[in-house]
N, CA, C and O atoms as a Tripos MOL2 file, in Angstrom:
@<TRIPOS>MOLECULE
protein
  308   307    77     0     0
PROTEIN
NO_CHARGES

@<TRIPOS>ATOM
      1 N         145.6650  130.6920  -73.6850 N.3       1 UNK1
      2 CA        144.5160  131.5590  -73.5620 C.3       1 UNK1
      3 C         143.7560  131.5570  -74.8890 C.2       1 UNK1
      4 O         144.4520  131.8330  -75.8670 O.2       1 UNK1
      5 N         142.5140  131.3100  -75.1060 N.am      2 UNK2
      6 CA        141.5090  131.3690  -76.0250 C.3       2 UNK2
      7 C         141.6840  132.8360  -76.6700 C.2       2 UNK2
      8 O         141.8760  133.7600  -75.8810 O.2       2 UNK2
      9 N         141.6400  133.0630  -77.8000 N.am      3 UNK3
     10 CA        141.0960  134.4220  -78.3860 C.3       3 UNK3
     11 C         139.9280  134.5460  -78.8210 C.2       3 UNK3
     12 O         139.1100  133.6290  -78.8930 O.2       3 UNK3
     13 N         139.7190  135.9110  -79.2110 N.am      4 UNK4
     14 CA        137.8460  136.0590  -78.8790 C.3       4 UNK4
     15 C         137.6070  135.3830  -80.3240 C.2       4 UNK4
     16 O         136.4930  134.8640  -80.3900 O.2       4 UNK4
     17 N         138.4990  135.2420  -81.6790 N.am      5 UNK5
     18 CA        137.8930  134.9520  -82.7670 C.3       5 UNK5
     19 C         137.4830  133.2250  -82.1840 C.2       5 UNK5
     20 O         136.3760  132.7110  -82.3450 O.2       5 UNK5
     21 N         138.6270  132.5750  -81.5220 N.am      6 UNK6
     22 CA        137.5830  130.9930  -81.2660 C.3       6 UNK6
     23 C         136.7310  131.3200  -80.2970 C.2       6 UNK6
     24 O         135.5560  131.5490  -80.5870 O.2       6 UNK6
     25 N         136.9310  131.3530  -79.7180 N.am      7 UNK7
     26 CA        135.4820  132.0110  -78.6610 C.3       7 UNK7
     27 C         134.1110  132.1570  -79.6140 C.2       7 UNK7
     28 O         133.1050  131.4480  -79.5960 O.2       7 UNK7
     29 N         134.4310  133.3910  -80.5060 N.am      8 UNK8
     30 CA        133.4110  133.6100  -82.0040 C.3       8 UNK8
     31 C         133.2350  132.6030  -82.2820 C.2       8 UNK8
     32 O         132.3380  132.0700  -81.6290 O.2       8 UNK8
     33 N         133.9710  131.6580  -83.4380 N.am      9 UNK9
     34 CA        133.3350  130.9030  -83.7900 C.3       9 UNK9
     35 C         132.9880  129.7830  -83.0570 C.2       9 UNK9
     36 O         132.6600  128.8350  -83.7710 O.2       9 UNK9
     37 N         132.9420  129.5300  -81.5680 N.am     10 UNK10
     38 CA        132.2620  128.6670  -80.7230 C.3      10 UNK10
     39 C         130.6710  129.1170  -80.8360 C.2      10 UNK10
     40 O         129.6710  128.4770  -81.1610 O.2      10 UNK10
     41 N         130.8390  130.3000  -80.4850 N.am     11 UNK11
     42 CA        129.6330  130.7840  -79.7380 C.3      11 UNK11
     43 C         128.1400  131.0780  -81.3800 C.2      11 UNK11
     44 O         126.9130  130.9790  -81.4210 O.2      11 UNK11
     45 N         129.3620  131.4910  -82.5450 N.am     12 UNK12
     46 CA        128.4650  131.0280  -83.9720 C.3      12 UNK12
     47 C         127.4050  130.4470  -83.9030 C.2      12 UNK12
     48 O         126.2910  130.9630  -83.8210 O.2      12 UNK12
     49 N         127.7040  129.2190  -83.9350 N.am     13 UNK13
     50 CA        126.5180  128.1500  -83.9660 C.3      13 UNK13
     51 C         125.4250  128.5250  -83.6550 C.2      13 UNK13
     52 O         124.4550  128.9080  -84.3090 O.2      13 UNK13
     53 N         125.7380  128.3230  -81.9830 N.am     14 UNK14
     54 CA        124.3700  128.8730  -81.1300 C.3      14 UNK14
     55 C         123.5210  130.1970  -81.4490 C.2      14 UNK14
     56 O         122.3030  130.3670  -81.3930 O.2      14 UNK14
     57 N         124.6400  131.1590  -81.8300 N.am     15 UNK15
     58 CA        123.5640  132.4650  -82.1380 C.3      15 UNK15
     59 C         122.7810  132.5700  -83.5680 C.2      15 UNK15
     60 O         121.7930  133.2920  -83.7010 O.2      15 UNK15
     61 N         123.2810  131.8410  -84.5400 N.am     16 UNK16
     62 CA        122.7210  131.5300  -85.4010 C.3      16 UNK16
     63 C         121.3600  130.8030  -85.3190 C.2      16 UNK16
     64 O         120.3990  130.9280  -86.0770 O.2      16 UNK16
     65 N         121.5040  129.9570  -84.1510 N.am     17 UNK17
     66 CA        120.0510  128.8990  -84.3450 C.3      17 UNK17
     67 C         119.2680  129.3220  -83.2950 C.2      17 UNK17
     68 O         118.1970  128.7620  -83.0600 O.2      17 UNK17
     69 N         119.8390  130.6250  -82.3630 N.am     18 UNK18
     70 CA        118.8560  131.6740  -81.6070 C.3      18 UNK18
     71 C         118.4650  132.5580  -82.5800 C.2      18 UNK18
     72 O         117.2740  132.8220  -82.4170 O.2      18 UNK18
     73 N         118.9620  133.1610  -83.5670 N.am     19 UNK19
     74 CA        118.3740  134.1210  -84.4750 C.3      19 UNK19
     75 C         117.0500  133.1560  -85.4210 C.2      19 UNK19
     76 O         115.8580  133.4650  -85.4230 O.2      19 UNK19
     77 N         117.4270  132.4190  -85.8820 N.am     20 UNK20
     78 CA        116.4970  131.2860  -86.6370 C.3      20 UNK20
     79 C         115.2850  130.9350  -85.7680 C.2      20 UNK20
     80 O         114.2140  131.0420  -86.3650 O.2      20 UNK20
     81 N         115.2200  130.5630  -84.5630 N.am     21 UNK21
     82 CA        114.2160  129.9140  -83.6130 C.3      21 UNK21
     83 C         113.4560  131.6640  -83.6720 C.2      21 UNK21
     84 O         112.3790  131.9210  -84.2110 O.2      21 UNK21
     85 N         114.0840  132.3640  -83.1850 N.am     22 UNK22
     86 CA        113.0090  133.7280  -83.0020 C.3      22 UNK22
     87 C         112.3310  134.1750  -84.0550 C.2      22 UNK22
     88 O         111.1220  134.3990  -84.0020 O.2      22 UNK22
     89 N         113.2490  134.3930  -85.3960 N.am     23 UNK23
     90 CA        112.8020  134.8660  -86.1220 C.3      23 UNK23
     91 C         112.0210  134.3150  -87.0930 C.2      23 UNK23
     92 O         111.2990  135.0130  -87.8060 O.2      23 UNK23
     93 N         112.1310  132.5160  -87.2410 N.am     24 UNK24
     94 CA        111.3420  131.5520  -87.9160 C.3      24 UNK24
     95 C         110.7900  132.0010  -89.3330 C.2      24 UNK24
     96 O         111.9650  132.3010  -89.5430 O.2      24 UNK24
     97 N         110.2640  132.2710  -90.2770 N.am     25 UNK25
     98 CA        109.6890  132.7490  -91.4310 C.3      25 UNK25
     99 C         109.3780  133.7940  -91.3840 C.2      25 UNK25
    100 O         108.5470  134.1770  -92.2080 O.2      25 UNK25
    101 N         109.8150  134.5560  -90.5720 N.am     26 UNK26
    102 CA        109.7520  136.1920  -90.4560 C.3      26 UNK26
    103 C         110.9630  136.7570  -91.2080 C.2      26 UNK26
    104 O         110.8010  137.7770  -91.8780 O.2      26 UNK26
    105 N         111.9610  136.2660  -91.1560 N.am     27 UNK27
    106 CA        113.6490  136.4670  -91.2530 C.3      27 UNK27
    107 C         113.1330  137.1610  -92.6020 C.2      27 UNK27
    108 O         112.0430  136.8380  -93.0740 O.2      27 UNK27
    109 N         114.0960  138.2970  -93.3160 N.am     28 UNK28
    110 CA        113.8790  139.0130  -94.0870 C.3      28 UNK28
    111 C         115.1470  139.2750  -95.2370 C.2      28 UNK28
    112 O         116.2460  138.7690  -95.0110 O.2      28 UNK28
    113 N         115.0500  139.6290  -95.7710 N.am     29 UNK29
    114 CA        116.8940  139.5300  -96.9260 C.3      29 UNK29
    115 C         117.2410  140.0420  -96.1960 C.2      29 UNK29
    116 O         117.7640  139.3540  -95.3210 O.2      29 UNK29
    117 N         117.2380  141.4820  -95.9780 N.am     30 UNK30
    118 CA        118.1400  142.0620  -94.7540 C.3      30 UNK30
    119 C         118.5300  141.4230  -93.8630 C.2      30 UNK30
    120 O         119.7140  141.5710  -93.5570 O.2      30 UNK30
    121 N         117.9060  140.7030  -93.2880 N.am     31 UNK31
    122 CA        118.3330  140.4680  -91.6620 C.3      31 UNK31
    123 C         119.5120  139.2740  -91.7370 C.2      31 UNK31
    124 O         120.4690  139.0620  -90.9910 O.2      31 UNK31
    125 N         118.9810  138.4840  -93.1200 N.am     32 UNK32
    126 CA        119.6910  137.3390  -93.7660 C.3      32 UNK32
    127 C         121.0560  137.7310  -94.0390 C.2      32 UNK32
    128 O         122.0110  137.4050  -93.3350 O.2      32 UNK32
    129 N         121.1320  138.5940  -95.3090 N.am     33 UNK33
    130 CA        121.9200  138.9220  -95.8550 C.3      33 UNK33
    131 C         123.2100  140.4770  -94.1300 C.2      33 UNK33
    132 O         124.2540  141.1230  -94.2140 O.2      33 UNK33
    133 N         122.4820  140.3270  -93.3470 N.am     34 UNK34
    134 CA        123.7620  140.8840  -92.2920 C.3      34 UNK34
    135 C         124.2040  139.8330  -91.5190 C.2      34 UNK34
    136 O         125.2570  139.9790  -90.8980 O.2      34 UNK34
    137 N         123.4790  138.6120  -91.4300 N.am     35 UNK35
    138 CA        124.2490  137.8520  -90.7630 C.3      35 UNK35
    139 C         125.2460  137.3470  -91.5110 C.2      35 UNK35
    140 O         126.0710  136.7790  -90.7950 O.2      35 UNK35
    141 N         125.6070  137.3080  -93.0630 N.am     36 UNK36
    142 CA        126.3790  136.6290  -93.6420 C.3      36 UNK36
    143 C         127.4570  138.2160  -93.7900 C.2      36 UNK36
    144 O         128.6030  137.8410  -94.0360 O.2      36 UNK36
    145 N         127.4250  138.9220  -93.7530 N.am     37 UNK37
    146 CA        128.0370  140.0220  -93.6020 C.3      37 UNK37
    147 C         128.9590  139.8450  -92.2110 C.2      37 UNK37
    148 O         130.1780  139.7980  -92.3750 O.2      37 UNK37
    149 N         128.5730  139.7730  -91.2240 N.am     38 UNK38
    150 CA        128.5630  139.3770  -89.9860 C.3      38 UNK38
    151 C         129.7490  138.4970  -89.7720 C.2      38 UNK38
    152 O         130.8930  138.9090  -89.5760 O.2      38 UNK38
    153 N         129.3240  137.0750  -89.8360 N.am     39 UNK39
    154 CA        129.9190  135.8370  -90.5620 C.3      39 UNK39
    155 C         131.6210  136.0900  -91.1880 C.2      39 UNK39
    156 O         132.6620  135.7660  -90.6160 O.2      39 UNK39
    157 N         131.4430  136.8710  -92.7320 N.am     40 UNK40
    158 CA        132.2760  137.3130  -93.6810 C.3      40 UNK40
    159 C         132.9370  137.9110  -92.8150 C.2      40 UNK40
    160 O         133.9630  137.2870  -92.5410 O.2      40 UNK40
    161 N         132.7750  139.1530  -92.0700 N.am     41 UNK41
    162 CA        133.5580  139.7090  -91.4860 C.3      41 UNK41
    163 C         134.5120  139.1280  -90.3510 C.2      41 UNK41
    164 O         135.7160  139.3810  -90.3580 O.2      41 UNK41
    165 N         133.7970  138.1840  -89.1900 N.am     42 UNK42
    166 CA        134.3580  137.6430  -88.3200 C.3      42 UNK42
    167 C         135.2090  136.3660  -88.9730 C.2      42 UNK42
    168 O         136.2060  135.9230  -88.4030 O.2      42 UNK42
    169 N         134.9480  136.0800  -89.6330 N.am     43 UNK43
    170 CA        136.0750  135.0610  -90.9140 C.3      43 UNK43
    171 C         137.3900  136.0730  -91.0410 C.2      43 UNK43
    172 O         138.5030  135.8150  -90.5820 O.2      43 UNK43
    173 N         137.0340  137.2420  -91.7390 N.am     44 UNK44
    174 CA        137.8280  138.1630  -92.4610 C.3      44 UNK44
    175 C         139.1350  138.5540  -91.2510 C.2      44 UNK44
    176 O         140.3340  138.4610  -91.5130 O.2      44 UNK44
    177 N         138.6090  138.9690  -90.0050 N.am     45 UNK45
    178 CA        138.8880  139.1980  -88.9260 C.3      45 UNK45
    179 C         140.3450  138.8440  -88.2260 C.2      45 UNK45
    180 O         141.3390  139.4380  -87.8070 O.2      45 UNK45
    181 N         139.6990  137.1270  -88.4060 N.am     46 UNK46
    182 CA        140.1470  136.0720  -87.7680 C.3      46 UNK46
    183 C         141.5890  135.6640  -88.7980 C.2      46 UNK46
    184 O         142.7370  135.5220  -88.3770 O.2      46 UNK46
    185 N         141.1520  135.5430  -90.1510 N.am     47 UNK47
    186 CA        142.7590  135.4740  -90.8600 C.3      47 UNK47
    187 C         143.4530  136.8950  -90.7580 C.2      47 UNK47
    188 O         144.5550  136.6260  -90.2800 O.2      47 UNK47
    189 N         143.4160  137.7680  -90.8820 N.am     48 UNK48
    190 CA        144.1520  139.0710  -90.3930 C.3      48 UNK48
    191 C         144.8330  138.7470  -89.5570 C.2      48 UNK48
    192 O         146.0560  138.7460  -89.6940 O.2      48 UNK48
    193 N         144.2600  138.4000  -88.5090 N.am     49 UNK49
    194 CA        144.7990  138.1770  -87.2290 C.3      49 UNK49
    195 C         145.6730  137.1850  -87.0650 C.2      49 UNK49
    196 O         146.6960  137.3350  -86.3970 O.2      49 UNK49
    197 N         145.3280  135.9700  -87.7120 N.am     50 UNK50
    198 CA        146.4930  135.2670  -87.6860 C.3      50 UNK50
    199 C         147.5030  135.3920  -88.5810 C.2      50 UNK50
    200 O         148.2130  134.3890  -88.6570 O.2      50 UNK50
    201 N         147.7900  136.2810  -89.2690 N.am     51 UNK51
    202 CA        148.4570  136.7530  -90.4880 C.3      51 UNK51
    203 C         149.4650  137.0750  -89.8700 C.2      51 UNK51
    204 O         150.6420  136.7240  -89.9550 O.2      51 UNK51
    205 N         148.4080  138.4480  -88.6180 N.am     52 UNK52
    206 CA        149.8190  139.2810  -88.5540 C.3      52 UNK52
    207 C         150.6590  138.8040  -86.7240 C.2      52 UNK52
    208 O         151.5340  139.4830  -86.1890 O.2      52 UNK52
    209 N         149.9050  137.2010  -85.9980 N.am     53 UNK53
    210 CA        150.5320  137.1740  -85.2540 C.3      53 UNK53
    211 C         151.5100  135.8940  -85.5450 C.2      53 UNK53
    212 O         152.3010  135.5480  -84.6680 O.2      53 UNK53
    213 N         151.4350  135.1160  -86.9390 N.am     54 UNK54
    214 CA        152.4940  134.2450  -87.0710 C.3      54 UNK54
    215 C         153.8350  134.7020  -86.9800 C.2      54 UNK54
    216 O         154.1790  135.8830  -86.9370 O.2      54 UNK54
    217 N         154.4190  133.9150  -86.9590 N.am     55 UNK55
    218 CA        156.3440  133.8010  -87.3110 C.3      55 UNK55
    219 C         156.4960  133.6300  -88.7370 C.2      55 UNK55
    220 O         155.8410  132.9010  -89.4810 O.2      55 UNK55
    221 N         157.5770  134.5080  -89.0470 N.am     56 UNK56
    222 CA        158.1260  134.2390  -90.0350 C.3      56 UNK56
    223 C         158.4380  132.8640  -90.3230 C.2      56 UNK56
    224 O         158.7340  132.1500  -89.3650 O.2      56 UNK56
    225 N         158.4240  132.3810  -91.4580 N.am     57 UNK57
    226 CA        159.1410  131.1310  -92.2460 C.3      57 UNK57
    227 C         160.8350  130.9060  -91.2710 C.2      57 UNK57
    228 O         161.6920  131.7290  -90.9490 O.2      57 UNK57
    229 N         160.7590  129.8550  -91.1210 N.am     58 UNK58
    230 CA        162.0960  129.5760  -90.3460 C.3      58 UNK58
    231 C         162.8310  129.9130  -89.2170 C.2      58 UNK58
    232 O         163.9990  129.6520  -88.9290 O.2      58 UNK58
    233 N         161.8140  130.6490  -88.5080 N.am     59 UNK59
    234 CA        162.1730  131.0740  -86.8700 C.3      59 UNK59
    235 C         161.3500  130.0460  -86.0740 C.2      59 UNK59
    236 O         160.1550  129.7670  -85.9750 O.2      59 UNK59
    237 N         162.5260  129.5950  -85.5380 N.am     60 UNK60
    238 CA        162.4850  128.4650  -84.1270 C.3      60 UNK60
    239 C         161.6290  129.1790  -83.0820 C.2      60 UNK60
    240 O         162.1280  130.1310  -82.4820 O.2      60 UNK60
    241 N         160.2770  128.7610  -82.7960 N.am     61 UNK61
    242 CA        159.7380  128.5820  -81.8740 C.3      61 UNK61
    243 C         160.1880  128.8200  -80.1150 C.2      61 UNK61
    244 O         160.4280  127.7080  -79.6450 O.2      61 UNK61
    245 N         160.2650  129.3080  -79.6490 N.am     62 UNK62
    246 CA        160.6780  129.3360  -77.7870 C.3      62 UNK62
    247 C         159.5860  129.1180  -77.0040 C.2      62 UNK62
    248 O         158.8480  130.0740  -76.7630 O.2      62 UNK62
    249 N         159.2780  127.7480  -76.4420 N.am     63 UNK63
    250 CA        158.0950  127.6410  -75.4320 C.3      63 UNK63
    251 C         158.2920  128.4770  -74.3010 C.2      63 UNK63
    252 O         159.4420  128.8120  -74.0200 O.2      63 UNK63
    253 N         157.3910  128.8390  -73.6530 N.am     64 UNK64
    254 CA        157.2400  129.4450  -72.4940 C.3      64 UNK64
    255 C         158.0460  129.0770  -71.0330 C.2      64 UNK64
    256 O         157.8320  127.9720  -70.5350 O.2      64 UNK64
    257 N         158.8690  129.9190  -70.4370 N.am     65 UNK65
    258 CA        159.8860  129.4020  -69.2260 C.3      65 UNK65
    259 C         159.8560  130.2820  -68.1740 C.2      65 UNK65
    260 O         159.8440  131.5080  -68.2840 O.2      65 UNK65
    261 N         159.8400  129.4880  -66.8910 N.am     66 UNK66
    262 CA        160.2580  130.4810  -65.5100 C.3      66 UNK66
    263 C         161.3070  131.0650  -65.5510 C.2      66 UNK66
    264 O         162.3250  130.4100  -65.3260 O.2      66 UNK66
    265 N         161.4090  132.4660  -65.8490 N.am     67 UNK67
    266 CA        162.9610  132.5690  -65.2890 C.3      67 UNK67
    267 C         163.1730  133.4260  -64.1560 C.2      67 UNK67
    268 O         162.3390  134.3300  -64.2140 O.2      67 UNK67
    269 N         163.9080  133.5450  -63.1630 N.am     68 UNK68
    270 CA        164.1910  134.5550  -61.9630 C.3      68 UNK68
    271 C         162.8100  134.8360  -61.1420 C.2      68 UNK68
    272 O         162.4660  135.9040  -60.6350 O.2      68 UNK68
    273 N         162.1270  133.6210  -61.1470 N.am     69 UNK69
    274 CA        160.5500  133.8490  -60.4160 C.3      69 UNK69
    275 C         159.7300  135.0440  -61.4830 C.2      69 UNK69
    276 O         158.9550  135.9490  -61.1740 O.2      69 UNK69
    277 N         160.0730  134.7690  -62.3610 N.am     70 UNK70
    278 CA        158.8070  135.3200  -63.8900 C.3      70 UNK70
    279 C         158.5760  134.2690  -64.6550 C.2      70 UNK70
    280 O         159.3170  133.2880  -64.7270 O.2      70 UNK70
    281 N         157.4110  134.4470  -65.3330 N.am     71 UNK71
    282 CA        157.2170  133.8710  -66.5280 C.3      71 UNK71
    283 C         157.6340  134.4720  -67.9600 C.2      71 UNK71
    284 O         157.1210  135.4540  -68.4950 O.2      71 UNK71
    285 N         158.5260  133.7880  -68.3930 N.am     72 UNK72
    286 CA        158.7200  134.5090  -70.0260 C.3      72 UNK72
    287 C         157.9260  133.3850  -70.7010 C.2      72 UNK72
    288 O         158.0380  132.1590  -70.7100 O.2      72 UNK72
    289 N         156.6360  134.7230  -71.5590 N.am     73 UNK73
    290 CA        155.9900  134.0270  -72.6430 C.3      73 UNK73
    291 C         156.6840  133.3890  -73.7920 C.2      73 UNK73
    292 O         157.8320  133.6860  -74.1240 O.2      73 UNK73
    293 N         155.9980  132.5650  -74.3430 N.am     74 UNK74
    294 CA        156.5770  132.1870  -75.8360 C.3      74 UNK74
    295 C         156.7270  132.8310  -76.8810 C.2      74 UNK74
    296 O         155.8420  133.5830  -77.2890 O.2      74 UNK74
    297 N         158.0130  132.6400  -77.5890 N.am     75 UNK75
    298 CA        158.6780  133.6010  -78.8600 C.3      75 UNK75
    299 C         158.9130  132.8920  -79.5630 C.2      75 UNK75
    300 O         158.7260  131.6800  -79.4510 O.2      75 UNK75
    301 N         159.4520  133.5450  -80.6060 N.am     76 UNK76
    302 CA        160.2220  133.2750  -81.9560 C.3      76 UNK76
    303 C         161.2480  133.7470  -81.5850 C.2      76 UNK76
    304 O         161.1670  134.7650  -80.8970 O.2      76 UNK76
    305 N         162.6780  133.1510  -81.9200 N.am     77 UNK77
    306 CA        163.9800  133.5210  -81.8480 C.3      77 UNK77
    307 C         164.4920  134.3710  -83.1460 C.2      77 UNK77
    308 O         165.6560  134.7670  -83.2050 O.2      77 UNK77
@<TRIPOS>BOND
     1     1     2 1
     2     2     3 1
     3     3     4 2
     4     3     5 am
     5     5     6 1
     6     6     7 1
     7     7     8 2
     8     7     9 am
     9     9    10 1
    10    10    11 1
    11    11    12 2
    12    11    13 am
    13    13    14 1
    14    14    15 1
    15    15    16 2
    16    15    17 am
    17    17    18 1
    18    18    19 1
    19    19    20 2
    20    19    21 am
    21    21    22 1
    22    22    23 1
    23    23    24 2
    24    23    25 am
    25    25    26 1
    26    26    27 1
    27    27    28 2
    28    27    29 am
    29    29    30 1
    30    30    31 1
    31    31    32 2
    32    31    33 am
    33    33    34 1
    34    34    35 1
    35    35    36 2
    36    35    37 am
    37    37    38 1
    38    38    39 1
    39    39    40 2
    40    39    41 am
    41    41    42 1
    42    42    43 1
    43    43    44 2
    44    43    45 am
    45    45    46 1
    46    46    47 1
    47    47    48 2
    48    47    49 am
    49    49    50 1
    50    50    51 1
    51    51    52 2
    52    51    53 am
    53    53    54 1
    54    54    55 1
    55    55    56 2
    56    55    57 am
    57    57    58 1
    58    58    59 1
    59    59    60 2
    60    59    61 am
    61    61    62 1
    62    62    63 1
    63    63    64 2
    64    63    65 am
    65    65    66 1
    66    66    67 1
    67    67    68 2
    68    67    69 am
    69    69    70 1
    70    70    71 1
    71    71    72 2
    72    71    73 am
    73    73    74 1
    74    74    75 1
    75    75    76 2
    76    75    77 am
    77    77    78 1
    78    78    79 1
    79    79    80 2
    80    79    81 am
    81    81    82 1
    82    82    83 1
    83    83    84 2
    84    83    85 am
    85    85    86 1
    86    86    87 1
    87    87    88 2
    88    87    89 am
    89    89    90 1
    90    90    91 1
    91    91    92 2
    92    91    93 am
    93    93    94 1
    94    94    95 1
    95    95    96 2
    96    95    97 am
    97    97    98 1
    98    98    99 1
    99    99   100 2
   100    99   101 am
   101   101   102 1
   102   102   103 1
   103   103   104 2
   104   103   105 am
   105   105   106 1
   106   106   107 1
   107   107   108 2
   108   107   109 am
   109   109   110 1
   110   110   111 1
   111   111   112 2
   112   111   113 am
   113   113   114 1
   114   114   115 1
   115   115   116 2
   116   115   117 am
   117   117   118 1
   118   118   119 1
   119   119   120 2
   120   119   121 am
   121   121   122 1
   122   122   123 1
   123   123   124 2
   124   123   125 am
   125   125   126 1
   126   126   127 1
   127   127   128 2
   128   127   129 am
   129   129   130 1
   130   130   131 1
   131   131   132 2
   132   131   133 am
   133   133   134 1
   134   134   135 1
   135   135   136 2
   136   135   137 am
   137   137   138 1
   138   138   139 1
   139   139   140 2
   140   139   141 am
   141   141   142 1
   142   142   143 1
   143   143   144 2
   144   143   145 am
   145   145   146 1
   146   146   147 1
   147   147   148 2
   148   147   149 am
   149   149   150 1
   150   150   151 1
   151   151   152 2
   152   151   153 am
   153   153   154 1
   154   154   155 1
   155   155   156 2
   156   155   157 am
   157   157   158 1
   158   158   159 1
   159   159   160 2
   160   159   161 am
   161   161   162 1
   162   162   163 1
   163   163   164 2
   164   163   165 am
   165   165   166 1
   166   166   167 1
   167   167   168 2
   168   167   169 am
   169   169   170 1
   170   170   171 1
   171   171   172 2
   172   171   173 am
   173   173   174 1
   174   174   175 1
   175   175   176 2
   176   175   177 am
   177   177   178 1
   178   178   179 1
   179   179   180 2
   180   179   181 am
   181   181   182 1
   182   182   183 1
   183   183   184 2
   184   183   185 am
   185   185   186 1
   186   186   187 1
   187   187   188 2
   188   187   189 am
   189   189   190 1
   190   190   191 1
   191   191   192 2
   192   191   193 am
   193   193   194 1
   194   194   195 1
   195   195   196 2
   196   195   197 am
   197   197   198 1
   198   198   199 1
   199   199   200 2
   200   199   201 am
   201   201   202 1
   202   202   203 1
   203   203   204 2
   204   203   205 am
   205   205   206 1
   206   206   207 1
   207   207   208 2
   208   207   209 am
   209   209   210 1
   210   210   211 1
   211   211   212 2
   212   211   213 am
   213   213   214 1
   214   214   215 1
   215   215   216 2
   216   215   217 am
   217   217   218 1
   218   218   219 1
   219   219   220 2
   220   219   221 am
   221   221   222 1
   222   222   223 1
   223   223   224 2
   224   223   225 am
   225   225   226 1
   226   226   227 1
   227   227   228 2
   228   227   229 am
   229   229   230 1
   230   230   231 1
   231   231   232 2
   232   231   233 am
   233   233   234 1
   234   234   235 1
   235   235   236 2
   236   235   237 am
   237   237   238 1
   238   238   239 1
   239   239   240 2
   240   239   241 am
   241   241   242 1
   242   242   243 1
   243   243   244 2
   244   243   245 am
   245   245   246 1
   246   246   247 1
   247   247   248 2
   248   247   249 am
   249   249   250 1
   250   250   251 1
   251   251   252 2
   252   251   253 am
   253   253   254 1
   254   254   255 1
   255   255   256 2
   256   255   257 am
   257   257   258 1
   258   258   259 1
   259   259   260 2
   260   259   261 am
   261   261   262 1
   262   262   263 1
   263   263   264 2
   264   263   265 am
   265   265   266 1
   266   266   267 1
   267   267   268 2
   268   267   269 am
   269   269   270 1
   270   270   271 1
   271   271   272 2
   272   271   273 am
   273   273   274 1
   274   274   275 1
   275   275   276 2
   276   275   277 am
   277   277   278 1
   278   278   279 1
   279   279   280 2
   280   279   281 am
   281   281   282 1
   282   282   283 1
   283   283   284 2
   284   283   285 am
   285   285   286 1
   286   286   287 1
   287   287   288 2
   288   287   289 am
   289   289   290 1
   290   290   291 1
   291   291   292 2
   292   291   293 am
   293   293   294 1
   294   294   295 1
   295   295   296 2
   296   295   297 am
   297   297   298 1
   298   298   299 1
   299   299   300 2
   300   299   301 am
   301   301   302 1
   302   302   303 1
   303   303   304 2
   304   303   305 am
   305   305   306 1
   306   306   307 1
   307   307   308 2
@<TRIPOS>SUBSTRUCTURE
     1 UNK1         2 RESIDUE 1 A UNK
     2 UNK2         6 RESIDUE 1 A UNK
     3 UNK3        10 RESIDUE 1 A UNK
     4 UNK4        14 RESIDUE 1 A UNK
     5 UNK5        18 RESIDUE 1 A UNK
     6 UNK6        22 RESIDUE 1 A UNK
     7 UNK7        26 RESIDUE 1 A UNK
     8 UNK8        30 RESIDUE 1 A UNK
     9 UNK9        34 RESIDUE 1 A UNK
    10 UNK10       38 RESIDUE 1 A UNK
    11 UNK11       42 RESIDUE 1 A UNK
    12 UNK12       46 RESIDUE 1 A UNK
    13 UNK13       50 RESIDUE 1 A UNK
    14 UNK14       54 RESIDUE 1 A UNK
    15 UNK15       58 RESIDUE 1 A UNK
    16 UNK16       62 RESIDUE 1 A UNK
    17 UNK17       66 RESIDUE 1 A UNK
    18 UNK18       70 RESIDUE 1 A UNK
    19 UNK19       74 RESIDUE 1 A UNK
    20 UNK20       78 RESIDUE 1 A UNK
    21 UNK21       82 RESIDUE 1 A UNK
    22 UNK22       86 RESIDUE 1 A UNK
    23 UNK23       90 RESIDUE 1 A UNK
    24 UNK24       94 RESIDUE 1 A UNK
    25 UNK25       98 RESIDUE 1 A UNK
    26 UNK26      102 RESIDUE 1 A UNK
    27 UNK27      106 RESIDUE 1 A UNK
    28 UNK28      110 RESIDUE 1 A UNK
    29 UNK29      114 RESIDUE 1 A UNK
    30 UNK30      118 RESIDUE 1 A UNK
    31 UNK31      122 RESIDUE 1 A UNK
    32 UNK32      126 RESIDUE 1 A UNK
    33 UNK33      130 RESIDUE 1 A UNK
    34 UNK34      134 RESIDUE 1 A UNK
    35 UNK35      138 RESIDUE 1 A UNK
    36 UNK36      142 RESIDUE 1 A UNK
    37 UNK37      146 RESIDUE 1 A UNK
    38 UNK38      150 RESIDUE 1 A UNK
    39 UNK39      154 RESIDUE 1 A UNK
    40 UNK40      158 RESIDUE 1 A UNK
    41 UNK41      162 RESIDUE 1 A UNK
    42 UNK42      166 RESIDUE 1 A UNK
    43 UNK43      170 RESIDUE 1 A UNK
    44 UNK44      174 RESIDUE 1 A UNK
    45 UNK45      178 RESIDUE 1 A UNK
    46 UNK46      182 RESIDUE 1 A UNK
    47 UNK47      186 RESIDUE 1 A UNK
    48 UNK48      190 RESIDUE 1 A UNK
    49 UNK49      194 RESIDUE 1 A UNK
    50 UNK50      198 RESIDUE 1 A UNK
    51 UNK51      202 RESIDUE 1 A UNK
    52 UNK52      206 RESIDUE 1 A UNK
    53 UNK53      210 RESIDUE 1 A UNK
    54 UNK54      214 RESIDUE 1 A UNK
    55 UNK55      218 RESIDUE 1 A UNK
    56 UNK56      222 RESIDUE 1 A UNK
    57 UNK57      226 RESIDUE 1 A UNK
    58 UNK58      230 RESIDUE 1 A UNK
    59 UNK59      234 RESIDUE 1 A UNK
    60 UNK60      238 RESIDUE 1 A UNK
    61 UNK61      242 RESIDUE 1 A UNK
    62 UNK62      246 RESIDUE 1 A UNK
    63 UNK63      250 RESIDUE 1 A UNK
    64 UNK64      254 RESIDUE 1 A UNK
    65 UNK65      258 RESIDUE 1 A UNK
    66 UNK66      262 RESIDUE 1 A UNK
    67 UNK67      266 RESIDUE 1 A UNK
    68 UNK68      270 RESIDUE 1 A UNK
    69 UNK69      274 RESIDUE 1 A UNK
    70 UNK70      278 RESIDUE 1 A UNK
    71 UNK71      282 RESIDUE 1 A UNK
    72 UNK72      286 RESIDUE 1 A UNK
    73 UNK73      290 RESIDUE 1 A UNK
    74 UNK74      294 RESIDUE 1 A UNK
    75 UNK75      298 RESIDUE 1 A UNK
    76 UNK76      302 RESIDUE 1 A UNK
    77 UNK77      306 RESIDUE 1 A UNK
């Protein structure tokens, strides 16, 4: 399953060069300076996040398995 931070930075690009096309030489420090705020933050976000959903150093991996007609997600042992 995708998380929304790649999702984010998919969807980046495009809203960046929709903000640019509208706003063309109008764009203002402000408006400039929140998209990089913006940006910074959804960066900032995104390592947090993977910070706090890694594994520790040296825990074996468990791929994902049927068991008893369930799915058990993937772990760390």
């Amino acid at each position: 399953m995708l998380r929304f931070a790649e999702i984010g930075f998919f969807l980046l690009p495009f809203a960046l060069f929709a903000v640019w096309w509208v706003l063309g030489r109008r764009a203002t420090l402000r408006v400039l300076l929140g998209t990089a705020v913006v940006v910074v933050a959804l960066a900032a976000v995104t390592v947090w996040y993977g910070l706090e959903n890694s594994l520790p150093s040296g825990t074996p991996y468990v791929p994902a398995e049927i068991s008893r007609d369930a799915v058990v997600p993937g772990h760390g042992r």
